[in-house]
Residue frames as a rotation matrix with the C-alpha (Angstrom) as fourth column:
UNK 1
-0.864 0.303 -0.403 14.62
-0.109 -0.893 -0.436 7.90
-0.492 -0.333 0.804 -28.77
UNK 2
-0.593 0.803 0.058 10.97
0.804 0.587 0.099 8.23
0.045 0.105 -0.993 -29.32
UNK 3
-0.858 0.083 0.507 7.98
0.315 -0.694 0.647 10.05
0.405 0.715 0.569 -29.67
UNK 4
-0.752 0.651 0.101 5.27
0.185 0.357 -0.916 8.68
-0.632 -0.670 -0.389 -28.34
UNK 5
-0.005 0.986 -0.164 3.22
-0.953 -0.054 -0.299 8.54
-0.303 0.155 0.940 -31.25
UNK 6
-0.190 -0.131 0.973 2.10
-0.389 0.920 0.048 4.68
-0.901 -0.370 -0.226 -31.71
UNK 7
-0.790 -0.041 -0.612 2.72
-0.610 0.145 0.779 3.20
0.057 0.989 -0.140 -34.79
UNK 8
0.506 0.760 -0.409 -0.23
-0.346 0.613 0.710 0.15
0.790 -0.218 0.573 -33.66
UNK 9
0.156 -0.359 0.920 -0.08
-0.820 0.473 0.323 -2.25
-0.551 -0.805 -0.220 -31.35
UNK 10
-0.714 -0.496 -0.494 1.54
-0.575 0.818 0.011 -5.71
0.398 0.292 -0.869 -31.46
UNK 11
0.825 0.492 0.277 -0.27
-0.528 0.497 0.689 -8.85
0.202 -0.715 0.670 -30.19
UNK 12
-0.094 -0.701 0.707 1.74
-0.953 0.268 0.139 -11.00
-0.287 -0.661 -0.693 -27.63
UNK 13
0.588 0.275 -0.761 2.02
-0.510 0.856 -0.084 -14.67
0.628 0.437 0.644 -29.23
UNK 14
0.756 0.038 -0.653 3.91
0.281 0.883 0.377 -16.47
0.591 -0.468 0.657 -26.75
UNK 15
0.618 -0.390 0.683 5.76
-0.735 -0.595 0.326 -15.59
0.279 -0.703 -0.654 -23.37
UNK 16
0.421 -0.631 -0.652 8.98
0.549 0.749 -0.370 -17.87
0.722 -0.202 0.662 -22.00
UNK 17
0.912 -0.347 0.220 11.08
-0.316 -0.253 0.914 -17.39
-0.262 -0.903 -0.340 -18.71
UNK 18
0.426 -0.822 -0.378 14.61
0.319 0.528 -0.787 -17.55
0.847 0.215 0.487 -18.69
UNK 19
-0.785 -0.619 -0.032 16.19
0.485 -0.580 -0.655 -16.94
0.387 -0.530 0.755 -15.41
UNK 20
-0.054 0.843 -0.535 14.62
0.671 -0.366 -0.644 -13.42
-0.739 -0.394 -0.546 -14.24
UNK 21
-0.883 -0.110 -0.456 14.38
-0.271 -0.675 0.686 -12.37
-0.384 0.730 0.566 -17.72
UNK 22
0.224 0.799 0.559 11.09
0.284 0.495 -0.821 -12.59
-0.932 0.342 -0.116 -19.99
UNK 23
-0.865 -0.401 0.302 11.35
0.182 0.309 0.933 -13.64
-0.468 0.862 -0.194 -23.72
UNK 24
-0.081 0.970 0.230 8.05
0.113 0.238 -0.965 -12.22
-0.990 -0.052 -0.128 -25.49
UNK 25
-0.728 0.014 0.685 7.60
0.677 0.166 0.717 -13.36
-0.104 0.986 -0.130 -29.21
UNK 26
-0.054 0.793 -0.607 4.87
0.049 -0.605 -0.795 -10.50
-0.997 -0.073 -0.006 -30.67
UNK 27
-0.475 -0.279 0.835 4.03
0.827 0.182 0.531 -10.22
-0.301 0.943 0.144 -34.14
UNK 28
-0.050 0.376 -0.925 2.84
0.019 -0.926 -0.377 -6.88
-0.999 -0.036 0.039 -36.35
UNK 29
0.981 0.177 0.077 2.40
0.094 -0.093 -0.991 -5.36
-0.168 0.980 -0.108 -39.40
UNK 30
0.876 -0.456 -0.155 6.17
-0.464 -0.712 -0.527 -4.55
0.129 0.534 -0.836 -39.60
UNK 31
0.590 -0.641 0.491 7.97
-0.353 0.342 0.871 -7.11
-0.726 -0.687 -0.025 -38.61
UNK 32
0.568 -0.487 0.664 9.64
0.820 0.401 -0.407 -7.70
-0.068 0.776 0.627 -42.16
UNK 33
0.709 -0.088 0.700 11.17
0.018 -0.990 -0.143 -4.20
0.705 0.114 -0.700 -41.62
UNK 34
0.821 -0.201 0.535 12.86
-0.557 -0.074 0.827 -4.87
-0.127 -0.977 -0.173 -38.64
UNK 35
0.572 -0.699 -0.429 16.04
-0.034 0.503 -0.864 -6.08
0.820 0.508 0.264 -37.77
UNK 36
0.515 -0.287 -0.808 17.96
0.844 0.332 0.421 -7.68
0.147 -0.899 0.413 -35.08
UNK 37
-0.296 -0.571 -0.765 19.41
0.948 -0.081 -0.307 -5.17
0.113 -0.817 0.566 -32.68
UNK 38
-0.329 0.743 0.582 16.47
0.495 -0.389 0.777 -2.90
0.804 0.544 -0.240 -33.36
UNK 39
-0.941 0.251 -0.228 15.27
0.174 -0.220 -0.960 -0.68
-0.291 -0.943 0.163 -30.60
UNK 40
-0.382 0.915 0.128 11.18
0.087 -0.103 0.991 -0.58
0.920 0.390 -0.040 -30.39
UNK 41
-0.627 0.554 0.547 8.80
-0.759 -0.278 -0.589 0.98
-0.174 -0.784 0.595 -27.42
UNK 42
-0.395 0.784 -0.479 6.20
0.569 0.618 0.543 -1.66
0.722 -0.058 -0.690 -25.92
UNK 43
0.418 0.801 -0.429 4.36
0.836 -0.154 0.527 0.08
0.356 -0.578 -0.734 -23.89
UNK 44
0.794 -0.528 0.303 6.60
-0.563 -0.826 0.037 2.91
0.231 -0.200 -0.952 -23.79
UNK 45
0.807 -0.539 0.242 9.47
-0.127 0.241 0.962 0.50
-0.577 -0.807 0.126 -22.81
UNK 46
0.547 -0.357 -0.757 12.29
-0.835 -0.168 -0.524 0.24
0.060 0.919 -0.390 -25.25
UNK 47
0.565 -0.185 0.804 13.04
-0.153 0.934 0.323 -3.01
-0.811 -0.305 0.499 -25.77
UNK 48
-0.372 -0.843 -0.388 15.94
-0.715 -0.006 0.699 -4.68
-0.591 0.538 -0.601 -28.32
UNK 49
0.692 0.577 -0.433 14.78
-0.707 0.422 -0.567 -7.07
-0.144 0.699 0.701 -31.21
UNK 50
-0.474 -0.809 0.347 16.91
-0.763 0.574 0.297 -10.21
-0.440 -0.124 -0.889 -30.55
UNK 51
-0.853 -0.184 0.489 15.18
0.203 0.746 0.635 -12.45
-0.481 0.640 -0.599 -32.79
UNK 52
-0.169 0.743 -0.648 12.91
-0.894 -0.392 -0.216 -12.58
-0.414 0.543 0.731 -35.98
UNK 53
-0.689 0.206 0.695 10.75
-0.002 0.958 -0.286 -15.66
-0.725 -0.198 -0.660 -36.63
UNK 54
-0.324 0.846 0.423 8.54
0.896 0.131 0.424 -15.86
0.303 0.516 -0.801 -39.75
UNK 55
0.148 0.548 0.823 5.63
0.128 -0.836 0.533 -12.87
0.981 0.027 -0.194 -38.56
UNK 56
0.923 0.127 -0.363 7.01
0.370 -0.035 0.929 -12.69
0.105 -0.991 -0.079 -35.24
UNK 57
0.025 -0.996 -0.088 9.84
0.186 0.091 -0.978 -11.33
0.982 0.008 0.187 -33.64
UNK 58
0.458 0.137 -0.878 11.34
0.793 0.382 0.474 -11.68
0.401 -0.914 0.067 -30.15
UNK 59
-0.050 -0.377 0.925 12.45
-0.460 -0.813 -0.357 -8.83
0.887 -0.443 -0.133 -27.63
UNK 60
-0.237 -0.280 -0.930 14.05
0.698 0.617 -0.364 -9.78
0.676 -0.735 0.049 -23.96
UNK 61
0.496 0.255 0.830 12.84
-0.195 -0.899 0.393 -8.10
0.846 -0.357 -0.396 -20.80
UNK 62
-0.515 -0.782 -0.352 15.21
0.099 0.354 -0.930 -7.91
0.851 -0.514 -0.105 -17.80
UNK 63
-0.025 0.744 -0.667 13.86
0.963 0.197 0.184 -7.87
0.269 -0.638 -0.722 -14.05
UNK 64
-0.835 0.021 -0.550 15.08
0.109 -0.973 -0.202 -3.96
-0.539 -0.228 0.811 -13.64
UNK 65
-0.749 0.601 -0.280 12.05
-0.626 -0.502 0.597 -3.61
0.218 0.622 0.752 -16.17
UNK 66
-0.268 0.837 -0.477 9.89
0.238 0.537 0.809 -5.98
0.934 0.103 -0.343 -15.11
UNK 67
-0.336 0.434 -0.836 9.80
0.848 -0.248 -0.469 -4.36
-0.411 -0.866 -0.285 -11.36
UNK 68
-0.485 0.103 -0.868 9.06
0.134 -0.973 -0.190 -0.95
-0.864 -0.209 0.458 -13.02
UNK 69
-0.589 0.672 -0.449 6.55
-0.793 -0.373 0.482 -1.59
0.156 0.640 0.752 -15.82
UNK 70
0.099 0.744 0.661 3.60
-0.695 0.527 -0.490 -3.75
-0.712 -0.411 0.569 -16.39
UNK 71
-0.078 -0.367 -0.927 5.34
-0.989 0.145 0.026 -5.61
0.124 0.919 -0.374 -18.95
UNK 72
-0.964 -0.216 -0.158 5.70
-0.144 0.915 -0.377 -9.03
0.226 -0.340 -0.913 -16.60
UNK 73
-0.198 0.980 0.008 1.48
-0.334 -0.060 -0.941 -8.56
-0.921 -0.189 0.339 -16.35
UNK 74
-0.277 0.130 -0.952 1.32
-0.908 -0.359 0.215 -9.39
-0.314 0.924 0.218 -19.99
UNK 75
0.154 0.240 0.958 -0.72
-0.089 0.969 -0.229 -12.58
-0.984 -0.050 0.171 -21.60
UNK 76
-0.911 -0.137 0.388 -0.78
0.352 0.229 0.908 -14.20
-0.213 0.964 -0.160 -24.68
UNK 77
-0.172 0.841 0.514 -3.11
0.984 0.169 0.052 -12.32
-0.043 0.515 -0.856 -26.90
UNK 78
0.502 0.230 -0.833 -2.79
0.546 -0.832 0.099 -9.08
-0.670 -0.505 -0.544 -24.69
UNK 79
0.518 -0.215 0.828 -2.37
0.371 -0.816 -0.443 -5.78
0.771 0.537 -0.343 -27.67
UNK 80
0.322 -0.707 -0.630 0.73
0.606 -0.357 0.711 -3.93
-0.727 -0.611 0.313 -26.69
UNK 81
0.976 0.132 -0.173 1.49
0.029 -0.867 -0.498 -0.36
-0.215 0.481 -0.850 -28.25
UNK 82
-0.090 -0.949 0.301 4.81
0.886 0.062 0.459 -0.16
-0.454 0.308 0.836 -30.24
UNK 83
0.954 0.039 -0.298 6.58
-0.061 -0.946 -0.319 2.57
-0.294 0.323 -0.899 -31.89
UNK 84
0.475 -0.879 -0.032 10.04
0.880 0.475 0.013 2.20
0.003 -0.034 0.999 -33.67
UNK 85
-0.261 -0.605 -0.752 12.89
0.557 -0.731 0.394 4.91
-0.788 -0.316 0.528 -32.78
UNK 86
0.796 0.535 -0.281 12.10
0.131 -0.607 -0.784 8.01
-0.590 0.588 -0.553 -34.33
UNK 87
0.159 -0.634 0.757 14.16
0.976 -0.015 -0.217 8.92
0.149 0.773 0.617 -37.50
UNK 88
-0.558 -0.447 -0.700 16.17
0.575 -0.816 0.062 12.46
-0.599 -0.368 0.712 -36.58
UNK 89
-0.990 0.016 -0.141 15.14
-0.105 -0.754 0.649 14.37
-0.097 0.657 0.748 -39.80
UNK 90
-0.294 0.930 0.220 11.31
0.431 -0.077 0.899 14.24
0.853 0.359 -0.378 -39.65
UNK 91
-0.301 0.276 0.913 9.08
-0.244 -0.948 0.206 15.96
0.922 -0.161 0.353 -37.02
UNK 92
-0.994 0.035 -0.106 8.42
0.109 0.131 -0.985 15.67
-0.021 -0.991 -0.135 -33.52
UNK 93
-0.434 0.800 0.414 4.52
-0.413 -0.585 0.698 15.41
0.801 0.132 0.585 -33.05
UNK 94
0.646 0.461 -0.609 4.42
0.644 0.100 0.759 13.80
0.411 -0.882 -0.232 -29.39
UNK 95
0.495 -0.685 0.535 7.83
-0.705 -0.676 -0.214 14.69
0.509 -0.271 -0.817 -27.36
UNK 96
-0.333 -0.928 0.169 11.13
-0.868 0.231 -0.440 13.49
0.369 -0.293 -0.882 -25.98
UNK 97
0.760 0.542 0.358 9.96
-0.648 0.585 0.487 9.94
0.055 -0.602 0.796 -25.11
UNK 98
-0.374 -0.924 -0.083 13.60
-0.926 0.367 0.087 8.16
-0.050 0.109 -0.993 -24.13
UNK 99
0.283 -0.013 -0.959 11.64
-0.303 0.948 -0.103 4.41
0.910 0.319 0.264 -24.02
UNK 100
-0.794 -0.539 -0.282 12.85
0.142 0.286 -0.948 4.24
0.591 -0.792 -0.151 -19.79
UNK 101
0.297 0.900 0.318 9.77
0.071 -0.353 0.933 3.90
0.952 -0.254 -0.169 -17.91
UNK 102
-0.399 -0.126 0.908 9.82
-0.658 -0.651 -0.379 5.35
0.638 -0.749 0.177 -14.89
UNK 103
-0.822 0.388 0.416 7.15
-0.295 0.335 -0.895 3.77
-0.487 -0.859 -0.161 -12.81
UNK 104
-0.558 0.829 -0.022 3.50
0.796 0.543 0.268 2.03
0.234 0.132 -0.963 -12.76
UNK 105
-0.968 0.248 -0.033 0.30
-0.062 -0.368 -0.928 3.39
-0.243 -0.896 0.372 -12.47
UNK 106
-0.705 0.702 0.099 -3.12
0.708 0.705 0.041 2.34
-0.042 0.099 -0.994 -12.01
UNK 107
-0.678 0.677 0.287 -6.62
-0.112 -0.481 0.870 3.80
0.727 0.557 0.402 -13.71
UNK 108
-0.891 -0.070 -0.448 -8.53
0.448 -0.292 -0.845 4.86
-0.072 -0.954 0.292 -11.41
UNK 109
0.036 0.638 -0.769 -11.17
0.135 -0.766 -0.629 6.86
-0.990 -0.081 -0.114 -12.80
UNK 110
-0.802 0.115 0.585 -13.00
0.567 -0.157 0.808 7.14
0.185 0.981 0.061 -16.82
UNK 111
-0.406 0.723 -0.559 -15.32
0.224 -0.514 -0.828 9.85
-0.886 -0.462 0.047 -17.47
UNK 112
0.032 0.429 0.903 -17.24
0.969 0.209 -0.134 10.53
-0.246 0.879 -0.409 -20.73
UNK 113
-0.431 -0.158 -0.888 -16.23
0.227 -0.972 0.063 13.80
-0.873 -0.174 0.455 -22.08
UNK 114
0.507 0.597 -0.622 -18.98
-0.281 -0.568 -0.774 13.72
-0.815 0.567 -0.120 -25.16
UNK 115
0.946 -0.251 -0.207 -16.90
-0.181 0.124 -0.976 11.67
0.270 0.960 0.072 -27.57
UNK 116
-0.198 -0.973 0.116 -13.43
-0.429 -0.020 -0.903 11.72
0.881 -0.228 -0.414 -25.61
UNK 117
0.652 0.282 -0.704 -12.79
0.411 0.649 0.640 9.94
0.637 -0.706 0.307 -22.54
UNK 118
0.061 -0.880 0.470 -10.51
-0.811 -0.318 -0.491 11.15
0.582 -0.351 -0.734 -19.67
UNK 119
0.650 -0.101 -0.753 -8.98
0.426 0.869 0.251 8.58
0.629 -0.484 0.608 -17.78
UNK 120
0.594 -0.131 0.794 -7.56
-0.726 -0.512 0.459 9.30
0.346 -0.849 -0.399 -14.31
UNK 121
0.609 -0.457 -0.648 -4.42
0.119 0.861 -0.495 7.87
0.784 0.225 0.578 -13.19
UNK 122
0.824 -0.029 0.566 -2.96
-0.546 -0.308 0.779 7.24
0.152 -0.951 -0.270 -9.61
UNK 123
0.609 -0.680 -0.409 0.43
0.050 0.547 -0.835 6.33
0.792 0.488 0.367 -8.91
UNK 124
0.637 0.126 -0.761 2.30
0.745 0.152 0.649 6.27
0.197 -0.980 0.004 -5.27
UNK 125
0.892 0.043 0.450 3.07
-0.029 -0.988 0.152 9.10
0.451 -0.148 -0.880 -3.95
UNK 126
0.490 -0.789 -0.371 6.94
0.850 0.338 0.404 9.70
-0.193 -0.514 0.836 -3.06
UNK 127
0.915 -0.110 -0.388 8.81
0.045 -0.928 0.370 12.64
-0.401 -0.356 -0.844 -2.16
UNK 128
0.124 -0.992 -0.026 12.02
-0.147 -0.044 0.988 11.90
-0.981 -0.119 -0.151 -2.86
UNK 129
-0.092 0.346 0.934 10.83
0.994 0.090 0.065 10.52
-0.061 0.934 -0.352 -6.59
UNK 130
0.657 0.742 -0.132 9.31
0.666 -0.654 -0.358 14.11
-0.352 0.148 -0.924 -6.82
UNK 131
0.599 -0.754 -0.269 12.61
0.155 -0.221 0.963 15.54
-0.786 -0.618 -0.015 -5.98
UNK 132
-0.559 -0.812 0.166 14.37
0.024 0.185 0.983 14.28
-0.829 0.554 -0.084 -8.51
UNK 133
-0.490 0.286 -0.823 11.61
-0.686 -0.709 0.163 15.51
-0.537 0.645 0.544 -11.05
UNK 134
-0.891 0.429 0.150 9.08
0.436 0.717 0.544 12.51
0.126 0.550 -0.826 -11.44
UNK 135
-0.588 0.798 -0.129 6.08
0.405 0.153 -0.901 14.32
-0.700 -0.583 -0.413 -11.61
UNK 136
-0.041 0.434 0.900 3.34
0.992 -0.089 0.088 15.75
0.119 0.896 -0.427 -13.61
UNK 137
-0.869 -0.038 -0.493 2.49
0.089 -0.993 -0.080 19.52
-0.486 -0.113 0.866 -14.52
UNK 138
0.416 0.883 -0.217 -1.16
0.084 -0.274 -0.958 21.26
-0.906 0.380 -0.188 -16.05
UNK 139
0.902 0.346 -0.257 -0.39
-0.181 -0.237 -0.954 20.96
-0.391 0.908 -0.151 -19.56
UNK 140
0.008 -0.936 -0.352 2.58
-0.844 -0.195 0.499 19.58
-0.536 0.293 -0.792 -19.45
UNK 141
0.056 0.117 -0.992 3.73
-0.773 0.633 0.031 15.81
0.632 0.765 0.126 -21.30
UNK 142
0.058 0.096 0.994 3.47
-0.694 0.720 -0.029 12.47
-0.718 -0.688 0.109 -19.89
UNK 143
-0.458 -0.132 -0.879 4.19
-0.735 0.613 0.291 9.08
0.501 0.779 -0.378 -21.65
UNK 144
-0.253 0.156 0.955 1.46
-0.803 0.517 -0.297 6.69
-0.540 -0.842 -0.005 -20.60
UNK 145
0.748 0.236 0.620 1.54
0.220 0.793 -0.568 2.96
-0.626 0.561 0.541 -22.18
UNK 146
-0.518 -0.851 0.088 4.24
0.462 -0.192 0.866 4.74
-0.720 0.489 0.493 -24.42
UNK 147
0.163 0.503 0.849 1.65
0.949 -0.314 0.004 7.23
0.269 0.805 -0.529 -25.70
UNK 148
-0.876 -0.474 0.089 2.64
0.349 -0.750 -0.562 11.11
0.333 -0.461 0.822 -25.73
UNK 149
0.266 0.940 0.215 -0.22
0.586 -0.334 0.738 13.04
0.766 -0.070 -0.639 -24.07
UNK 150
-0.584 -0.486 0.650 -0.79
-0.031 -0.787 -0.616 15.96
0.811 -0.379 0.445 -22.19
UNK 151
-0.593 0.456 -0.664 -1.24
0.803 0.394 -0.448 15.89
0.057 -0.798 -0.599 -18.48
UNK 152
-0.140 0.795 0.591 -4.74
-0.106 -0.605 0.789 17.58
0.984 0.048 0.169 -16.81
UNK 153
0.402 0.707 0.583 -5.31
-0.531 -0.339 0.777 18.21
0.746 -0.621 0.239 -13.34
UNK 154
0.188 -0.405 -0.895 -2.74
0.373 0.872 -0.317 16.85
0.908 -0.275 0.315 -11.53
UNK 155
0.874 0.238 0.423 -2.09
-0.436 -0.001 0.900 16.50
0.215 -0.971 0.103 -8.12
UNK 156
0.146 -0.852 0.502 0.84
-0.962 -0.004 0.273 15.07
-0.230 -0.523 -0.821 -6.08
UNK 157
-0.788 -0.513 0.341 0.54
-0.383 0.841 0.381 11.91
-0.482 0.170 -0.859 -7.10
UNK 158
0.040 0.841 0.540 -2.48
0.524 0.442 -0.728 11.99
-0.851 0.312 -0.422 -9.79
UNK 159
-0.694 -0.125 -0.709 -3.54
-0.260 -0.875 0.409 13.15
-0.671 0.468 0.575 -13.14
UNK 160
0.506 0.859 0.076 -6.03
0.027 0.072 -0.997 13.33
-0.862 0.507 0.014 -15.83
UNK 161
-0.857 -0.468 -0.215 -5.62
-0.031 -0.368 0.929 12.74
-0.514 0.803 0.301 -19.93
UNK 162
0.230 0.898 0.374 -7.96
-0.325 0.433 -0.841 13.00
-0.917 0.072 0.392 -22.25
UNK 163
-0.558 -0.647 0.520 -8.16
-0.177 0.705 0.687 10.60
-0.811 0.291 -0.508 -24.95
UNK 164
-0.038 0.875 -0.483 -9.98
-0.656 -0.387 -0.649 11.17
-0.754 0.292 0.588 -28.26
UNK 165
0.795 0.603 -0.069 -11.57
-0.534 0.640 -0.552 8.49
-0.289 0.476 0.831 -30.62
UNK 166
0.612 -0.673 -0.416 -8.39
-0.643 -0.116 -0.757 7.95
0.461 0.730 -0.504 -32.88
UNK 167
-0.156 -0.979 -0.129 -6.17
-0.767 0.202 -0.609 7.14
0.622 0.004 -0.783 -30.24
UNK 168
0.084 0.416 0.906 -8.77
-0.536 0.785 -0.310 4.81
-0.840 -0.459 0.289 -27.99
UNK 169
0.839 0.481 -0.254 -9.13
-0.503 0.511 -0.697 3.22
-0.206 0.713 0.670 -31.83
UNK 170
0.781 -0.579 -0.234 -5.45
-0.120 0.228 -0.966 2.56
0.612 0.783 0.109 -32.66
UNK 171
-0.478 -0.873 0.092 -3.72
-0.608 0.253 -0.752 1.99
0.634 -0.416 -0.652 -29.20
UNK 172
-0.613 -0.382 -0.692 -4.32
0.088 0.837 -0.540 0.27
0.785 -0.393 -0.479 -25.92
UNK 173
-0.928 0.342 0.148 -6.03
-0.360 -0.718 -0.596 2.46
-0.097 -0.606 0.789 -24.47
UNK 174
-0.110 0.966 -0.235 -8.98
-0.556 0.136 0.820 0.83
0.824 0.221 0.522 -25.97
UNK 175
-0.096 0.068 -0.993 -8.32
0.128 0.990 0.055 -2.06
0.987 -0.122 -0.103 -23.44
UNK 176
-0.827 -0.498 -0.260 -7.80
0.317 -0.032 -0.948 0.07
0.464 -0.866 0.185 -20.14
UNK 177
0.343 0.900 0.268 -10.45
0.139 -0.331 0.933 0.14
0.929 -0.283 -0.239 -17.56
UNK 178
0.540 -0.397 0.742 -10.49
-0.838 -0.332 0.432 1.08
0.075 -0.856 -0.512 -13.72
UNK 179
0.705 -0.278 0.652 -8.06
0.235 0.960 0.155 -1.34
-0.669 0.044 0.742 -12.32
UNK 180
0.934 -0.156 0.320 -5.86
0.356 0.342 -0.870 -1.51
0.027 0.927 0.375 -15.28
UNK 181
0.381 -0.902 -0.201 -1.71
0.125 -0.165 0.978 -1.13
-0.916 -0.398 0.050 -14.56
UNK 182
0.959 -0.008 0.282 0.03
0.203 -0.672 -0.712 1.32
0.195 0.740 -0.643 -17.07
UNK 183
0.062 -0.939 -0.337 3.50
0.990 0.016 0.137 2.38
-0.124 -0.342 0.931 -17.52
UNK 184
0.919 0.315 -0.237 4.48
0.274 -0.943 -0.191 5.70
-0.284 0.110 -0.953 -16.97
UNK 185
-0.462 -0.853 0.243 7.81
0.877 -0.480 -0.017 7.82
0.131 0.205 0.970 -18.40
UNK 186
0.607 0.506 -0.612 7.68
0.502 -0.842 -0.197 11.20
-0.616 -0.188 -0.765 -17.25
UNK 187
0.953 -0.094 0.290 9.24
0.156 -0.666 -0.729 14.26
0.261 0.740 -0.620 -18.81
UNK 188
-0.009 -0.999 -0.031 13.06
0.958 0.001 -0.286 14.18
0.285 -0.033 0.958 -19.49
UNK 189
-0.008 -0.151 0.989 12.99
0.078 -0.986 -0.150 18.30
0.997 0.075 0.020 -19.10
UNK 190
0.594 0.379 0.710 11.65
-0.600 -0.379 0.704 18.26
0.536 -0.844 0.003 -15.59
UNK 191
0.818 -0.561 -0.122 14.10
0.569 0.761 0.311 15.61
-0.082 -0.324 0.943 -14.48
UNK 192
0.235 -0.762 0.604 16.95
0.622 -0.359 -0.696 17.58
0.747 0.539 0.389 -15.97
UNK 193
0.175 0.131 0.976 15.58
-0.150 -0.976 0.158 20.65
0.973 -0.174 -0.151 -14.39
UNK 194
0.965 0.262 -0.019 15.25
-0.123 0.516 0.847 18.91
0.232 -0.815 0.531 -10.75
UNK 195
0.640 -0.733 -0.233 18.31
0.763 0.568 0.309 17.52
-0.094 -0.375 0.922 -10.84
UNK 196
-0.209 -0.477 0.854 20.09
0.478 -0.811 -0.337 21.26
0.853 0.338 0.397 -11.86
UNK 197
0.507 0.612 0.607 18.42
-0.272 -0.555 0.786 22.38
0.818 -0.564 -0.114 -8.74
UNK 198
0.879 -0.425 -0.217 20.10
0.366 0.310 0.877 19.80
-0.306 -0.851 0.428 -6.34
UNK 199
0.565 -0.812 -0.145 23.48
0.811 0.580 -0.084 20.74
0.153 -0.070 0.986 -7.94
């Protein structure tokens, strides 16, 4: 479990195939802290810590995650937002972020907002996804990249955040222009709710 606020990002130091798994070595400020069978968000994805190398450690992606984040898009070098399971007894200051991304989706649209940026994100449009409570609300949460934020102006299959200095400085966001393939996790509540509805 998770938060979605980002502790920094990681930098990708070297990428291996095995099969239709990917092996990606990354290295941080915390990787003496860590410890095999560790759970940590990359990009919102919660990956397992299956080995620790010197300043590196390694984390395995399977292909169910690599069709449904942008995780198999990743180079060496490429900054990747982490975040390690939240600790029960301290506060909540993003929201419910389980670490299961949901789906992709692609930037579309940056606008200067005077110091903040909003950044406009477009993601295919599917009923039946909706259904079952993937979507956004006006002020509700969204986990994009594995950052919490709140959603603006959405549409059926769009939405607006806006992003202020701090968190362009200290996540990924710094890196995302139009073009640029995000992971999304929507809101566990509205899923819940959705799925109470069909039963």
């Amino acid at each position: 479990m998770f938060s979605g606020i980002i502790e920094e990002f990681a930098t990708v130091v070297d990428i291996r195939h095995d099969r239709d798994n990917i092996d990606f070595t990354l290295t941080c400020s915390f990787v003496s802290e860590l410890g095999i069978d560790q759970s940590v968000a990359h990009n919102g994805v919660c990956l397992t810590v299956v080995k620790i190398e010197g300043n590196n450690y390694v984390v395995t992606a399977m292909k169910e995650t690599l069709e449904r984040s942008n995780l198999g898009l990743l180079k060496v070098g490429d900054k990747v937002n982490v975040e390690r399971s939240m600790i029960m007894n301290g506060r909540l200051d993003g929201h419910i972020v389980q670490g299961h991304v949901d789906q992709t989706a692609t930037c579309v649209k940056m606008e200067d907002a005077n110091g903040s940026t909003y950044f406009t994100f477009e993601y295919p449009e599917n009923h039946e996804m909706a259904r079952n409570g993937y979507f956004t609300v006006d002020k509700g949460s969204i986990s994009v990249n594995g950052v919490s934020l709140t959603v603006c102006n959405p549409t059926s299959n769009t939405f607006q955040v806006a992003i202020i200095p701090y968190t362009m400085e200290h996540t990924n966001f710094q890196d995302i222009r139009v073009g640029t393939v995000v992971n999304l996790e929507f809101d566990i509540l509205g899923k819940y709710i959705a799925r109470l509805q069909q039963l």
